[in-house]
BAMIVEX-45144 format. One record per residue (C-alpha): residue in one letter; x, y, z; residue number from 1. Coordinates in steps of 0.02 Angstrom, whole numbers, plus 50000, padded with zeros to 5 digits. Layout:
! BAMIVEX-45144
  type     px     py     pz  seq
     A      X      Y      Z  NUM
...
//
This chain:
! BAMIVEX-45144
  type     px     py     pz  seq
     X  50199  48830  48536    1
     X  50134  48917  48362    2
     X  50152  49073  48323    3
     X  49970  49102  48350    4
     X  49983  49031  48517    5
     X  50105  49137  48552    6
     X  50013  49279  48490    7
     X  49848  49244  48570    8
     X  49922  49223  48726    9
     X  49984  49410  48705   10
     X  49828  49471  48672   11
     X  49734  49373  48808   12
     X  49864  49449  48943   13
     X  49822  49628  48865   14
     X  49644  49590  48893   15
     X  49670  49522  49068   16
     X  49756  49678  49090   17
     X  49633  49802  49018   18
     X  49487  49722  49096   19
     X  49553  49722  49293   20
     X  49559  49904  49251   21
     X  49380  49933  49176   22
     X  49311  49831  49329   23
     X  49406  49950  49451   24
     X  49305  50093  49358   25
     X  49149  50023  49346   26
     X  49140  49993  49547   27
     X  49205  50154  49581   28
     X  49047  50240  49476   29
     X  48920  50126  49538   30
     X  48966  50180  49703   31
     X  48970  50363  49655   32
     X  48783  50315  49583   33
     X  48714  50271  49740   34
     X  48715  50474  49774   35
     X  48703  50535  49619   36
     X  48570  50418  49518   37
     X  48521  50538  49386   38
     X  48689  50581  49336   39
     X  48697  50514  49164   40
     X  48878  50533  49140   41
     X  48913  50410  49256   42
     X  48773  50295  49182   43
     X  48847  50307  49020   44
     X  49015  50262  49071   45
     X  48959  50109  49167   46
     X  48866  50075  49003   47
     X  49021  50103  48902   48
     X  49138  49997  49004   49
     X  49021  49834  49012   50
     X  48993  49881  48825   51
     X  49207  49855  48795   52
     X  49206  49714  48897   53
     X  49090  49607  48804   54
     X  49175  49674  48634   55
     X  49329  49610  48702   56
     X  49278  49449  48770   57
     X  49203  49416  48580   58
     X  49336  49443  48501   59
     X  49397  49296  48591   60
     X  49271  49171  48584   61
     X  49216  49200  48784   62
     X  49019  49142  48744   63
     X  49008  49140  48937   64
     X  49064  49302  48999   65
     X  48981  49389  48840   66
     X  48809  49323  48884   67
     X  48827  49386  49050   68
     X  48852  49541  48981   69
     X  48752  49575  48870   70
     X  48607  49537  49001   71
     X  48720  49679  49111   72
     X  48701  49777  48963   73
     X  48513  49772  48948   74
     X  48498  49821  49108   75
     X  48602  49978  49106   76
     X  48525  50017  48957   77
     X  48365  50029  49039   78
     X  48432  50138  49194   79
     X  48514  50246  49039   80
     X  48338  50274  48966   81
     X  48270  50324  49130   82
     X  48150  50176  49126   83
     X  48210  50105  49284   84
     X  48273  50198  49440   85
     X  48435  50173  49534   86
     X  48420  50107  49694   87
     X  48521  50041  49840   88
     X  48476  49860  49817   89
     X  48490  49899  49622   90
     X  48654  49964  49638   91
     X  48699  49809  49776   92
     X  48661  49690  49642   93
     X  48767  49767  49506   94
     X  48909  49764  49629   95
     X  48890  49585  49620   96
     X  48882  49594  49453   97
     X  49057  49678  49444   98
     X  49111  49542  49571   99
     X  49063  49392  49459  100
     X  49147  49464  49303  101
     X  49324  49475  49424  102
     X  49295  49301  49453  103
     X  49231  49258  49267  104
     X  49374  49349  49158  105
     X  49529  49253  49224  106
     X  49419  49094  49238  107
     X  49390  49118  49030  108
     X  49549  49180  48991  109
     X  49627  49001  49098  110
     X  49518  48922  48983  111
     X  49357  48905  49085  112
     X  49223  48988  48999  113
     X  49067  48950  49071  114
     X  48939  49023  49214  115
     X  48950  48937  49391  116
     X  48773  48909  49473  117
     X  48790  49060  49591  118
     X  48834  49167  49436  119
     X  48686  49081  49347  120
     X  48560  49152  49499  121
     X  48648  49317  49465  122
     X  48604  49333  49275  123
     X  48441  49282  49307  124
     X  48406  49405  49427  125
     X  48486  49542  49320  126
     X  48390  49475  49186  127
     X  48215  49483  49273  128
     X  48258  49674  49340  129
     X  48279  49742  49160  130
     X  48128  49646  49118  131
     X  47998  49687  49207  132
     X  48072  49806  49347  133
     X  48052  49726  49508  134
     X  48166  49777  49635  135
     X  48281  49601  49667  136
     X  48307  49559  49847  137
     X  48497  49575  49821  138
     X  48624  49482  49933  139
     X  48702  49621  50042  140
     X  48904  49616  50085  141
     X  48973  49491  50219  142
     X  48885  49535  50376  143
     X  48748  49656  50316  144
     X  48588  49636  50403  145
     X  48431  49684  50311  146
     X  48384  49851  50340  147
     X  48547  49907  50360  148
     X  48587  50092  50293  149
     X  48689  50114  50163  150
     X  48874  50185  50162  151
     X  48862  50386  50119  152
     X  48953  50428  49947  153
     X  49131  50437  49907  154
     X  49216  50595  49905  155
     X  49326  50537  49744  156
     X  49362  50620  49582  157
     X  49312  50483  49445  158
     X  49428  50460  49313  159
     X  49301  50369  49161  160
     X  49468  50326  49074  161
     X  49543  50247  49202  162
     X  49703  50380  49185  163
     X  49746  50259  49030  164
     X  49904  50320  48940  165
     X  49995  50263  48804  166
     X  50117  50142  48857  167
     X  50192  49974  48853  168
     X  50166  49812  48961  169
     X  50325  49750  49012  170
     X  50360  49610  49105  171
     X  50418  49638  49295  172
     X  50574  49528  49289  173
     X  50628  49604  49135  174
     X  50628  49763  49246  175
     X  50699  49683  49379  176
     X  50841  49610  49269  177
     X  50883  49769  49223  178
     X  50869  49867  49368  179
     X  51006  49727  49443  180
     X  51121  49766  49283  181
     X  51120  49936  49323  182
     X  51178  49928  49508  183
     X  51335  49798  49472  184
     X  51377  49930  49328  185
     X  51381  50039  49440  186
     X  51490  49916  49555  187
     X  51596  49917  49418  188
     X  51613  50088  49373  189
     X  51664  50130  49575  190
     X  51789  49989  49573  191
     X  51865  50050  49384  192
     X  51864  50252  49472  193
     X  51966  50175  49616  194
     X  52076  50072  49517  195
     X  52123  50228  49406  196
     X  52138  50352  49533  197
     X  52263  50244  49645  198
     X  52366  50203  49467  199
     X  52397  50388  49434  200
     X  52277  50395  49260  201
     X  52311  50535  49145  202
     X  52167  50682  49182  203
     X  52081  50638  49030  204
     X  52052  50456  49086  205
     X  51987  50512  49232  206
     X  51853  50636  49139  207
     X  51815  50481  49023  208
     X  51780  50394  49151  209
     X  51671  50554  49239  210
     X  51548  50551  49083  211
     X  51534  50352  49096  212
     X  51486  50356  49284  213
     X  51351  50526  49220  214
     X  51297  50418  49087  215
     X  51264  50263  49202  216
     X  51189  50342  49353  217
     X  51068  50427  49205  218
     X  51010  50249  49141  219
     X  51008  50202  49341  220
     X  50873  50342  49350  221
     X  50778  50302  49177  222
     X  50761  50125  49243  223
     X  50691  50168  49418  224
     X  50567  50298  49326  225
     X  50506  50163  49213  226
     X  50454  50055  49369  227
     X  50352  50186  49472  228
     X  50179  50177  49452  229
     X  50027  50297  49514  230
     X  49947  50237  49675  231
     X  49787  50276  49607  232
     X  49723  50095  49590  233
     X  49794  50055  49757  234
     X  49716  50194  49858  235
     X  49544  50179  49766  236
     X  49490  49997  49790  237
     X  49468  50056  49959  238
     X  49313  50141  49915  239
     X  49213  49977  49902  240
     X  49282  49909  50072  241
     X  49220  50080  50172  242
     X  49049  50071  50100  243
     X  49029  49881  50127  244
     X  49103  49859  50272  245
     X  49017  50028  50346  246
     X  48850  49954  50289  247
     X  48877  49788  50359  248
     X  48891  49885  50544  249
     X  48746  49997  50516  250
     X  48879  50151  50498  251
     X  48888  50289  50353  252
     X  49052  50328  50310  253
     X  49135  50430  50156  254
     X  49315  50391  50073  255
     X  49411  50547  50032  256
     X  49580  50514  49948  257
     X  49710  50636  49909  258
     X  49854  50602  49797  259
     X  49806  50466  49702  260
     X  49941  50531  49563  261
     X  50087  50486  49666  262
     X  50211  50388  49609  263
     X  50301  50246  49683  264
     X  50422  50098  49640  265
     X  50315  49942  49579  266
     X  50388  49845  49726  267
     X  50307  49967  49867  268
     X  50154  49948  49784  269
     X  50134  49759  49793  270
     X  50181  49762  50005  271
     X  50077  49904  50055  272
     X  49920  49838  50026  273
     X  49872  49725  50167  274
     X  49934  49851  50288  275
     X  49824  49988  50189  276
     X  49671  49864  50217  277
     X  49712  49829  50397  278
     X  49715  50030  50448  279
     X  49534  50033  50341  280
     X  49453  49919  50424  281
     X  49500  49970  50578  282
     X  49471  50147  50559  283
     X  49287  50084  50497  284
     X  49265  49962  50666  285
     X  49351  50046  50789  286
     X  49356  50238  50738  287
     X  49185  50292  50658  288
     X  49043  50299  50776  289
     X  48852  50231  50739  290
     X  48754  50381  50675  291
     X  48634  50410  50810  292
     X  48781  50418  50912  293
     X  48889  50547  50800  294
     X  48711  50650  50808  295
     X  48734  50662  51019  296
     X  48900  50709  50989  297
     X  48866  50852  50873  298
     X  48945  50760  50718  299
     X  48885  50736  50553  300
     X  48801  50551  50529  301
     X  48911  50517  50387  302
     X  49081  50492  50452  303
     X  49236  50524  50363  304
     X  49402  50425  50317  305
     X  49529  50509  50229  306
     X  49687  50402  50124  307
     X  49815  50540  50074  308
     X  49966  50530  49992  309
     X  50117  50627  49954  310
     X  50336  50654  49933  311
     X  50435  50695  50085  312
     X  50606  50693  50091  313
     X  50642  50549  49976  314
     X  50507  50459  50053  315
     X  50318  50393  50031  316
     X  50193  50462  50163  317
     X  50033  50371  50194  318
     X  49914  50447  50323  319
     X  49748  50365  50348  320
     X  49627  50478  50467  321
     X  49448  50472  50536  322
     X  49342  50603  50621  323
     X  49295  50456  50732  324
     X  49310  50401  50916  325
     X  49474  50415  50940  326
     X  49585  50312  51057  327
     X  49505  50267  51217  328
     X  49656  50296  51350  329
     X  49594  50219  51494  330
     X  49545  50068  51404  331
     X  49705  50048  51320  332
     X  49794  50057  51504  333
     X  49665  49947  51573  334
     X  49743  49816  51436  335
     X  49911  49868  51465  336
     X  49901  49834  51655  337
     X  49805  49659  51636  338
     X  49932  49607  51507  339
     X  50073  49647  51661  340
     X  50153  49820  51572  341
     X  50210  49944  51685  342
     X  50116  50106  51637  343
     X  50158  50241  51763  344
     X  50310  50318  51658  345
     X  50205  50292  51481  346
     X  50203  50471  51400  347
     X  50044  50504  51301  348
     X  50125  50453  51135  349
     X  50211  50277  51212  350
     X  50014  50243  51272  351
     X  49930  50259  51097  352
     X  50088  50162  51037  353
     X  50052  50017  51126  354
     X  49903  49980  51014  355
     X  50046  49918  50906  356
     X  50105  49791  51036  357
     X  50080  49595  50972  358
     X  49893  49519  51055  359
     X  49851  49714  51102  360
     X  49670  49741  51074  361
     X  49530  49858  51168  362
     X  49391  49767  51081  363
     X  49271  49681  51207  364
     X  49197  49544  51101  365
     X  49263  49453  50965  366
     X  49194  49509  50775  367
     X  49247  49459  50603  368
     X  49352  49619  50567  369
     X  49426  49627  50758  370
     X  49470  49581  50952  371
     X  49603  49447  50908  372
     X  49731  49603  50932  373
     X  49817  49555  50760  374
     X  49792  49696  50661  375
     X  49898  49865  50685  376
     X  50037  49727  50756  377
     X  50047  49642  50589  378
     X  50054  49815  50520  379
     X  50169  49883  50601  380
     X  50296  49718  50562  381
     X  50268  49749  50372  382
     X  50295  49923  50375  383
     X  50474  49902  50475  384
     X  50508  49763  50344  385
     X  50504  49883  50202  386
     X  50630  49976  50317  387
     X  50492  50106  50331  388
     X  50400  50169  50517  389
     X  50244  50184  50548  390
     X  50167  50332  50702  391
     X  50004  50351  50772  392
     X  49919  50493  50851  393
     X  49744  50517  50906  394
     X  49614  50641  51008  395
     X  49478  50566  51125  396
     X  49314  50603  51014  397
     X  49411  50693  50868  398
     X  49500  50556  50785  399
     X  49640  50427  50754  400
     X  49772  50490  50604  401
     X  49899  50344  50570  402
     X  50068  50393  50468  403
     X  50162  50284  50375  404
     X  50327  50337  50297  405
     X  50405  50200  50169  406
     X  50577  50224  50045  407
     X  50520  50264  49850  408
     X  50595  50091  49823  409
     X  50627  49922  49882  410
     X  50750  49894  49746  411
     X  50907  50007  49803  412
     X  50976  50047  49958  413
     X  51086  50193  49958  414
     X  51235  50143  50092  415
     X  51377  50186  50193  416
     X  51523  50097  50182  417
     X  51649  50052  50312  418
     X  51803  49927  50326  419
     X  51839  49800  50477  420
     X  52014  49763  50421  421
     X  52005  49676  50241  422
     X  51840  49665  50239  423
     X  51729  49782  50174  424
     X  51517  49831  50252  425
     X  51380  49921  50187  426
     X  51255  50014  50314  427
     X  51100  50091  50272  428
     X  51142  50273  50245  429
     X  50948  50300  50306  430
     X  51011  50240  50492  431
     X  51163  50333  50486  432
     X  51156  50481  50615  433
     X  51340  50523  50631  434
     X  51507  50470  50649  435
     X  51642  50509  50768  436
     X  51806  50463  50828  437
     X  51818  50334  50989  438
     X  51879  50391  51134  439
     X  52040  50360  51195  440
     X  51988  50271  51345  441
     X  51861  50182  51277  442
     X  51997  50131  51150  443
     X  52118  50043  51261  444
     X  51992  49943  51352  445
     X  52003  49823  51201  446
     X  51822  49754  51258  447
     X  51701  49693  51123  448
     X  51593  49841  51171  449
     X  51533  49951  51319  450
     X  51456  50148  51319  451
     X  51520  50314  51302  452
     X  51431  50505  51309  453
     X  51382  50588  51176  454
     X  51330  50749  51220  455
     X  51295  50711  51399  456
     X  51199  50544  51324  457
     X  51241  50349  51343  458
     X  51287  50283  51204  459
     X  51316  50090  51201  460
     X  51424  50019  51049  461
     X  51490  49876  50978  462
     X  51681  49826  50900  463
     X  51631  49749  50739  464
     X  51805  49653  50724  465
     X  51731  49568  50879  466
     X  51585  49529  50836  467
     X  51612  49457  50672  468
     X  51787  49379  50732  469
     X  51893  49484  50587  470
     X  52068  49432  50626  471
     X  52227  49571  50671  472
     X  52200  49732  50747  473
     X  52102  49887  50741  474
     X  52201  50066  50672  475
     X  52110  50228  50726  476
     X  51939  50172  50763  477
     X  51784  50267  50715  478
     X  51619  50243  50784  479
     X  51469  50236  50661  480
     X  51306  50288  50753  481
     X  51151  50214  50706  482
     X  50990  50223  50732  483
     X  50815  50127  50691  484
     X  50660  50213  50683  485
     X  50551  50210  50862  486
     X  50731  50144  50957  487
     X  50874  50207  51039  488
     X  51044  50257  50941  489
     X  51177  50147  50945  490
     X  51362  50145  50879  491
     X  51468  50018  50773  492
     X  51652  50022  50770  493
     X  51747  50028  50634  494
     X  51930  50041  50565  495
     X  51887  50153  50411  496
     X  51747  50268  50350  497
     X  51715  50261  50165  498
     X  51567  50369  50120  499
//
């Protein structure tokens, strides 16, 4: 490959890039339009980003996706000049629009530059509306019916720039690569500590060694901060599945998000976002009501979903809420008991938990978005895959709020390390609860495992040398008790602790 292979193929990525984020805009202030029409800062932005994009695109010799356009461009120049009003089906089409140009950049940039003959039909029709006018009939979502309201406006602050800073792209396995580095340095710097402590090192080895294990766990940290990104992009292209799937079910429903600057490790970002979509949809099918009947109820029309975000405790939170229906109980029971489950000792949180049960659904029919019972199931598997949990609660006619609680990163696990005679474990220090001594009694059954009381409780454990058939025997054994989210505590035992 040339050099100016090489170097195009840089600049096309950039543009790739740069362009996913001007189309994540440019939806997000169409659909602030469809409330606020006359605002002309928002028309000028949408203005300015279809402007770039063409710029771009002819820079690289896209003929295809700068035609269309241009032709985008005429029209919002006409809604700039006030010569043309925005509308819902105006603002339906443009959507479109912004949908063809996803589909059109990476076509061009792979080398494909050229109009399909559904995105054809589109130009012409966004042609013939900045000619003369006309409202187009537009194509509404996936299951809109004509006649359909529209979704009510999302409660969003807009960032025009797209929160652009300065920066670098870098490639992910570069990251990766060195995020691995760092972690068997710092393998290496625990084994040297060890092997200089035990061989009686003169006090200024050992504080040489200090400022090399400060100095590595400081690169350790640079590395991880140079992987987190914001979770604005992630939380926001939400706001065009609320209003088009609201739409398509003759709801109104508003998107409020709350922080969208939080930070999180790359790796989060890329597994949280099917489970994000699942709890969306479902809070738009199951959770907010038709508006005639949020009017009987004393509710506004418009319901409302809110996607927040924040730090806890080392952790992500991600609640998703609605002002909705809330769980039906006796329906959810009524499942439980046709499905076979004994219910009579469910507390109120085990019932509303059992919406996360595999094949659990209280849908009646069958729809495109629900009644297969796959949905908060599949979440809740991902979630517990990220080694993250995942809680529900809910009020009948109030609302469902769904909390999700993940690790900053995928990429390290902090851990607790124990020793089955020569051989050496790691437990998550996140399931850690304690650690105490066996019992004497329990110690001379010499049984792979049984239970003991802790603190009046039974506690069921398990001799690792057993179980993993580590030859000689055990010294003073020490019980490791752990625990995994939504389950009961259990204990390991082990020969030696070594935190």
């Amino acid at each position: 490959m040339t050099d100016f292979e090489l170097e195009r193929d840089a600049i096309v990525q950039t543009f790739l890039g740069e362009s996913e984020e001007g189309l994540a805009v440019m939806e997000e202030v169409l659909i602030a339009l469809e409330v606020r029409g006359d605002d002309p800062e928002l028309l000028g932005t949408v203005f300015r980003l279809a402007h770039t994009l063409k710029g771009n695109g002819s820079s690289l010799g896209f003929d295809g996706l700068v035609r269309f356009c241009h032709t985008l461009e005429d029209l919002l120049d006409r809604l700039r000049e006030r010569v043309l009003p925005v509308t819902a089906d105006l603002i339906a089409l443009l959507l479109r629009a912004v949908d063809a140009l996803r589909e059109m950049v990476p076509a061009a940039a792979a080398g494909a530059d050229g109009l399909n003959g559904g995105q054809e039909r589109l130009l012409r029709q966004l042609a013939a509306y900045a000619a003369s006018g006309i409202t187009p009939v537009a194509s509404p979502p996936a299951g809109d019916q004509e006649g359909e309201p529209v979704a009510a406006p999302v409660t969003a602050t807009l960032d025009p720039s797209g929160g652009k800073r300065r920066g670098l792209r870098v490639d992910m396995h570069k990251l990766d690569r060195m995020l691995d580095l760092t972690g068997e340095i710092a393998i290496a710097r625990n084994r040297l500590r060890r092997m200089l402590e035990e061989g009686g090192a003169s006090p200024e080895m050992l504080e040489a060694q200090g400022e090399v294990d400060r100095l590595g766990q400081d690169l350790q940290e640079r590395v991880m901060q140079a992987r987190l990104v914001p979770l604005r992009p992630t939380l926001r292209q939400h706001i065009r599945t609320v209003r088009d799937l609201s739409a398509s079910q003759g709801k109104q429903a508003r998107l409020v998000i709350e922080g969208e600057d939080v930070e999180v490790d790359t790796s989060v970002i890329e597994h949280v976002r099917d489970p994000l979509s699942h709890m969306i949809r479902n809070a738009v099918d199951h959770g907010i009501e038709r508006p005639d009947v949020r009017r009987q109820r004393g509710k506004d029309p418009c319901g409302t979903i809110a996607l927040r975000a924040r730090h806890e405790s080392g952790t992500i939170v991600l609640e998703i809420s609605d002002d909705g229906a809330g769980l039906d109980r006796e329906r959810i029971l009524d499942r439980a008991r046709r499905r076979g489950l004994d219910t009579a000792r469910l507390d109120a949180g085990e019932i509303q938990r059992l919406v996360f049960e595999p094949g659990f659904s209280t849908a009646e029919t069958v729809t495109e978005l629900s009644g297969r019972g796959v949905g908060l199931d599949v979440v809740r598997r991902n979630i517990h895959a990220l080694r993250g949990s995942v809680g529900i609660r809910s009020r009948a006619g109030q609302g469902t709020t769904i909390t999700i609680r993940l690790p900053l990163t995928l990429a390290i696990i902090e851990g607790f390390g124990v020793a089955v005679g020569d051989e050496a474990y790691v437990i998550p220090l996140e399931a850690v609860v304690e650690c105490l001594e066996l019992p004497a009694e329990a110690s001379s059954n010499g049984e792979g495992g049984g239970v003991i009381s802790l603190r009046g409780a039974a506690l069921p454990y398990v001799r690792l040398r057993r179980l993993f058939g580590v030859a000689g025997e055990g010294r003073r054994e020490q019980v490791v008790v752990v625990k995994q989210d939504g389950g009961a505590p259990a204990g390991l035992v082990v020969d030696d602790l070594q935190p």
